[in-house]
C-alpha positions as CSV (number, residue, x, y, z in Angstrom):
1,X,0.9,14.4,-4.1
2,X,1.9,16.9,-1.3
3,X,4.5,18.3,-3.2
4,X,1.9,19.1,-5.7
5,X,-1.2,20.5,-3.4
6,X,1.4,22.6,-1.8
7,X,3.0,24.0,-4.7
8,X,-0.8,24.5,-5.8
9,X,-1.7,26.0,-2.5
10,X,0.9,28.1,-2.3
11,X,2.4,29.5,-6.0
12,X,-1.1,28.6,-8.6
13,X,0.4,30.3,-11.0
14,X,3.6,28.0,-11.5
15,X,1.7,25.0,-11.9
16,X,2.1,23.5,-15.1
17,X,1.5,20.7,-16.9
18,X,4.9,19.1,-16.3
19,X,3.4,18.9,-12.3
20,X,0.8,16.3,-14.1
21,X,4.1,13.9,-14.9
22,X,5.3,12.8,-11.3
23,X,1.9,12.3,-10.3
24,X,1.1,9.8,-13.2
25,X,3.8,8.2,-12.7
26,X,3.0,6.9,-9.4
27,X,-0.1,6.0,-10.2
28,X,-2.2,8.9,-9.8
29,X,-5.1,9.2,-12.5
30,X,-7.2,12.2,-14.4
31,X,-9.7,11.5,-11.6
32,X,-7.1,11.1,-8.6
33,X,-5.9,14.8,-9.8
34,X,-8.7,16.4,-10.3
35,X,-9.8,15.3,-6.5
36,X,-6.4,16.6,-5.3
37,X,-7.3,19.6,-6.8
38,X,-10.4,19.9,-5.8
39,X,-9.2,19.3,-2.1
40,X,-6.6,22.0,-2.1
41,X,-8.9,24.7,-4.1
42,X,-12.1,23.5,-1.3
43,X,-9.7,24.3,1.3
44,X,-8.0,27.3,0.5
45,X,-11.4,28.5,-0.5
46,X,-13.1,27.8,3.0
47,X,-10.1,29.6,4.5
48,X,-10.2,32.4,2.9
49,X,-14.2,32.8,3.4
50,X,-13.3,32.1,7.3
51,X,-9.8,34.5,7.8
52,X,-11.6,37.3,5.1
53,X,-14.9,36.9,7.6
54,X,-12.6,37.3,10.8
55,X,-14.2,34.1,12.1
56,X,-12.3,32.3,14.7
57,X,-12.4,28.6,14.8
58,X,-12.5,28.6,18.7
């Protein structure tokens, strides 16, 4: 699962279906994916609003 939301986080544009494979095979469902990516999209959404904003979380 954290080898996926990083890769998701950090190169979106390599993720493929193929990423879906080793997370189904540990169990992980459609639903348990989709929250996963929700999660990683929520956050690197939030930090971009605060970083683009020049908020500082102090």
């Amino acid at each position: 699962m954290l080898e996926y939301a990083t890769k998701l986080t950090l190169r979106p544009s390599e993720v493929t279906q193929d990423d879906l494979g080793p997370l189904r095979s540990v169990g992980f469902d459609d639903g348990d994916i989709l929250a996963i990516v929700e999660v990683a999209a929520y956050y690197a959404y939030a930090n971009r609003i605060v970083d683009g904003l020049g908020v500082s979380v102090e």
